[in-house]
N, C-alpha and C positions, 0 to 999 in steps of 0.2 A: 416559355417552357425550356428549361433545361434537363439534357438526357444522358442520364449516365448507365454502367451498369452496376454500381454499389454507390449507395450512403450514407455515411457512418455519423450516427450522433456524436457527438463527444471529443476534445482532444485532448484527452490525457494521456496517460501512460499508457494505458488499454488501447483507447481509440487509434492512437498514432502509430501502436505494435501492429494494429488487426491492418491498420493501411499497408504496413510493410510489406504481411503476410500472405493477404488475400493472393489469389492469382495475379501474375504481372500481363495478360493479356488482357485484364478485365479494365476498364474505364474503372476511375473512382474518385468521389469526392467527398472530404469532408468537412462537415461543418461543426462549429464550435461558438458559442454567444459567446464569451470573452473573445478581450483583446490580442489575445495572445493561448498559446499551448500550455496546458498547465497550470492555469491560475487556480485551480481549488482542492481537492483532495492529491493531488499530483504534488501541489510545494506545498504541503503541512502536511511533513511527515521527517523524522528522524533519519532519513538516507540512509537506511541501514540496509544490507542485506542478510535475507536470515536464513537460518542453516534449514529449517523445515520439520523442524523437533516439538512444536507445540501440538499440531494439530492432530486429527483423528485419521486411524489407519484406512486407506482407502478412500478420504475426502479430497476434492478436487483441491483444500487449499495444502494437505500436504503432495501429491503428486506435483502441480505447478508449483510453489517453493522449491521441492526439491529441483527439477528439471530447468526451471527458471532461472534461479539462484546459478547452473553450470552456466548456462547459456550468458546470463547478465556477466558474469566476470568473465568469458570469451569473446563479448560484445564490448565491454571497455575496454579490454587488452585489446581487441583489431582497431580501436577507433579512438586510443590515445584520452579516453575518459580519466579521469583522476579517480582512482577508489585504492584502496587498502583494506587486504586481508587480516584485517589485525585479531580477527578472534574473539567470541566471546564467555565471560563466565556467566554461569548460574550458579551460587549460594545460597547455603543453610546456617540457617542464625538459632535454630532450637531442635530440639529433638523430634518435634511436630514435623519442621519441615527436612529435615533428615530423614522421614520417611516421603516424601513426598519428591526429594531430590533422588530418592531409589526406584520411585514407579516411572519419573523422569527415563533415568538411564536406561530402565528395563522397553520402555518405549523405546529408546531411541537404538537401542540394541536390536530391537524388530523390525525398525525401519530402516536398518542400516545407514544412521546415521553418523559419523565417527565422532567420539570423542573421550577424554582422558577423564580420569577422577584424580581430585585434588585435595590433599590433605591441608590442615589449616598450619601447618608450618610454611609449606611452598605457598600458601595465600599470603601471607604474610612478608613475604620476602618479595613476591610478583607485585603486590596489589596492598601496599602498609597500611591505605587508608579507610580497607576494608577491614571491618571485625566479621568473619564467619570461621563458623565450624570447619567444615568443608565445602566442596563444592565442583562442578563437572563443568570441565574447559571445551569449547565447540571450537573447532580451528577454521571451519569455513564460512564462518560469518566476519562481516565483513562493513564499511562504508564506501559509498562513491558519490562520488557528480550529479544529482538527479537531473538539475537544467542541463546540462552538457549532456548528456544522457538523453531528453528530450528532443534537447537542439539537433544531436544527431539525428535521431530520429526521423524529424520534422526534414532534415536536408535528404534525408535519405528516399524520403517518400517522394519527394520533389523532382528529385534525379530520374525518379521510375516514372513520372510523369503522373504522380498522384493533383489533383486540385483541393488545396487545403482556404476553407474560407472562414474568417474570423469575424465576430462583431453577425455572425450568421446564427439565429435561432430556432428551433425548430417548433411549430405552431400547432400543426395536427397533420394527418393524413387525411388526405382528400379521397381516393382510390385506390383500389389493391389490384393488383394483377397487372401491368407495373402498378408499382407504388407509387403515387402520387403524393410529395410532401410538400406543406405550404410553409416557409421560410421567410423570416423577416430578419434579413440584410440589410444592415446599416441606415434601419428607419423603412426602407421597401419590402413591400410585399413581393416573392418571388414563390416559384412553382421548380419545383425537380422532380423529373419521373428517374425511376429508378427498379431494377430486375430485381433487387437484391436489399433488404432495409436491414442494418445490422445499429442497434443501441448499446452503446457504451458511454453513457452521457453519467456514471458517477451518481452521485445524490439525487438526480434528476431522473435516473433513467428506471426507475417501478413506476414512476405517471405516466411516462411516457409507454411504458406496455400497458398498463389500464388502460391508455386512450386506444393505444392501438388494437390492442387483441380487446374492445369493448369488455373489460372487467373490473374489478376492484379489490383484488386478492393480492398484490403485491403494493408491498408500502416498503420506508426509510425510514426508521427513527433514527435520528443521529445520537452520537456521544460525544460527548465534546472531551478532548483532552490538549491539557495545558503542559508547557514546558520552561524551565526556567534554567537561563543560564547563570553556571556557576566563576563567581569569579574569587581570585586569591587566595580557593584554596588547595589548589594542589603547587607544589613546587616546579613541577615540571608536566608539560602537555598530555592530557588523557590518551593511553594508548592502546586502549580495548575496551570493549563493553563491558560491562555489570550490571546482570539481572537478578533481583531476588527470585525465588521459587515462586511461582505463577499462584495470583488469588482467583479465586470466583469467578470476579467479575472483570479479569485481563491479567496482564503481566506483569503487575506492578510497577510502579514507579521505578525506573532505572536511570544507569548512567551510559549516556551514549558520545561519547567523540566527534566531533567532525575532521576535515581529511587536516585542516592545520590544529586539532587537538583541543581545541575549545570544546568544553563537558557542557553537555545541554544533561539537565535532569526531569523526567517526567514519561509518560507522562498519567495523568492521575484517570479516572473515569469517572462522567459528569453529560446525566441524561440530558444535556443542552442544545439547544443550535444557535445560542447564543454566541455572537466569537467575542464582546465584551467582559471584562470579568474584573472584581479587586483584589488584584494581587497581591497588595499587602496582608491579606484577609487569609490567601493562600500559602505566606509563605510558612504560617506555622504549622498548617495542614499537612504540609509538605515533610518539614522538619520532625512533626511524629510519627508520620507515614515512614521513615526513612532513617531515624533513629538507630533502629538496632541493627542497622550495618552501614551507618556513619556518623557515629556517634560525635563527633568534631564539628561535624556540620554545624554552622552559624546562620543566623535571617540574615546579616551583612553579608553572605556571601552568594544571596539568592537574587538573581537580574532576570526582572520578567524578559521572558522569550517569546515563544508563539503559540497560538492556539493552533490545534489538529483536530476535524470533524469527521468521523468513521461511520460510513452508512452501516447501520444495521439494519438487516430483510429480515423482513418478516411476511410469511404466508396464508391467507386467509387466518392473520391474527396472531401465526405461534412465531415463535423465535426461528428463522433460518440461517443456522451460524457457519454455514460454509456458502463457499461461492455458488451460484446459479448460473447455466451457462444454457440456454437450450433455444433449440430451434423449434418455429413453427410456421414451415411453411417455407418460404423465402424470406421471415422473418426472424432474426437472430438479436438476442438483446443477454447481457449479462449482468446480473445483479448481485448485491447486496459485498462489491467489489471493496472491501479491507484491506486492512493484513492480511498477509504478507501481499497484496496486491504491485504494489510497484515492484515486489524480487520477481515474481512471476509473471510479469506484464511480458516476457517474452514469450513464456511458454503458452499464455491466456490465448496471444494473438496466433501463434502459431495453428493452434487448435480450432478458432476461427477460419483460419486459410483452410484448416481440413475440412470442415464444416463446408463448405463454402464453396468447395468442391466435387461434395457428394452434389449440392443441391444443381450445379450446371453441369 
């Protein structure tokens, strides 16, 4: 039996913030079944950081964005991460979404978000290979390092005298009051009590409160979304994002940068958990998707990229389209973790440590 006083499912982006966070006199360990930090919803994702402009006033995913988002660009600037503020647009290709780049700003005017409006001459002169109308510039968005980002992380927990254990799975609860959780480590059956059981296990972690809190009312349905890198057609290295004005069913397919400029495009939405896909199949889905504001766009210039799988929570059945964060007990788990999940994986964990606080 091992005895700690917290253990954390999960090591992603969440789990490895909430180790930082928690109290530093408190014992803690955690576990992770991959090999490593970060293998699943943590590296498939566009390393973007986003300014906090989509979501709904007073939802947990624009308060962490916005707070996160300060915090994540004060966390790579102290610890020498690679990211760049480079800014990003959102565009209007018809008079349709001309209204809809206006309930945009009017949002983002509420939330005190900053940002410029942009006429289609200055788009044209920033950005030639866009055709839009106009369109609304965010200047605190942004790309960085997500592994280096992690990797700090992970060192930093280490330092505080965190125990981080990989290839470690979590199997069920045995006991409450400590918690008692049965782990199978590298092929062995092991045992950890623990004061404190905090879930941040990603796609995995709504079974994991049905086992635990005995219920059935939280689930994952994923979405899968695809990305394709573009090659030969820009002149020179992509230097800021481009987003069309948001559909339905996500943000549409955009254009995102990495920190040396390589334009990743996507990505699409695709009720899957498939991560196999035919991309050829895709790239002309892509290219009508994406038409009326890059009209030049070629299938020669489309290089399959990576697949990205976004939990979606759902509660006793309905759609739960913001974060979940809540405690029961000595039990804390947070779900249906998305976007903007990794801008706000600071503020996520932070809010854990408060949590986490009250309860000892």
């Amino acid at each position: 039996m091992i005895d700690t006083d917290i253990l954390i499912v999960g090591g992603g982006a969440i789990g490895l913030s909430c180790l930082n966070q928690v109290p530093p006199y408190l014992s803690r360990i955690l576990i992770e079944r991959n090999s490593s930090f970060g293998q699943e919803a943590s590296s498939r994702n566009s390393e973007v950081i986003h300014s906090g402009i989509y979501y709904p006033h007073q939802s947990l995913k624009t308060e962490h964005c916005k707070v996160g988002r300060n915090e994540l660009y004060r966390f790579c600037q102290g610890n020498q991460i690679p990211h760049r503020q480079c800014g990003k647009y959102v565009i209007a290709t018809t008079e349709n979404e001309e209204e809809r780049l206006a309930e945009l700003a009017s949002h983002c005017e509420y939330e005190i978000v900053p940002f410029q409006r942009i006429g289609s001459d200055w788009l044209k002169r920033k950005i030639p290979f866009i055709k839009a109308t106009s369109g609304l510039f965010f200047p605190l968005s942004g790309v960085f390092d997500s592994h280096r980002y992690l990797q700090t992380l992970e060192k930093k927990a280490k330092e505080k005298g965190a125990v981080l254990s990989y290839r470690s799975e979590f199997i069920k609860v045995l006991d409450r009051d400590p918690w008692t959780v049965e782990v199978r480590e590298r092929g062995q059956t092991i045992q950890i009590r623990a004061k404190i059981l905090i879930n941040s296990a990603g796609g995995e972690a709504a079974k994991i409160s049905n086992q635990v809190l005995t219920t059935d009312i939280y689930e994952h349905r994923f979405c899968r979304g695809r990305y394709f890198i573009l090659k030969s057609f820009f002149q020179e290295p992509l230097q800021c994002l481009v987003y069309p004005v948001p559909e339905a069913d996500g943000l549409g397919i955009h254009l995102t940068p990495d920190l040396k400029g390589t334009a990743r495009l996507g990505p699409d939405s695709d009720w899957s958990s498939e991560l196999d896909c035919h991309w050829d199949d895709l790239k002309s889905v892509f290219l009508n998707k994406t038409k009326k504001y890059l009209p030049d766009l070629k299938v020669q210039h489309l290089q399959p990229g990576f697949i990205g799988l976004r939990p979606k929570l759902f509660v006793r059945g309905q759609a739960h389209p913001d974060f979940l964060v809540e405690a029961h007990g000595k039990y804390l788990h947070l779900l249906g973790i998305e976007s903007p999940g990794l801008t706000a994986s600071l503020s996520l964990g932070a809010e854990v440590g408060r949590i986490v606080e009250k309860i000892i």
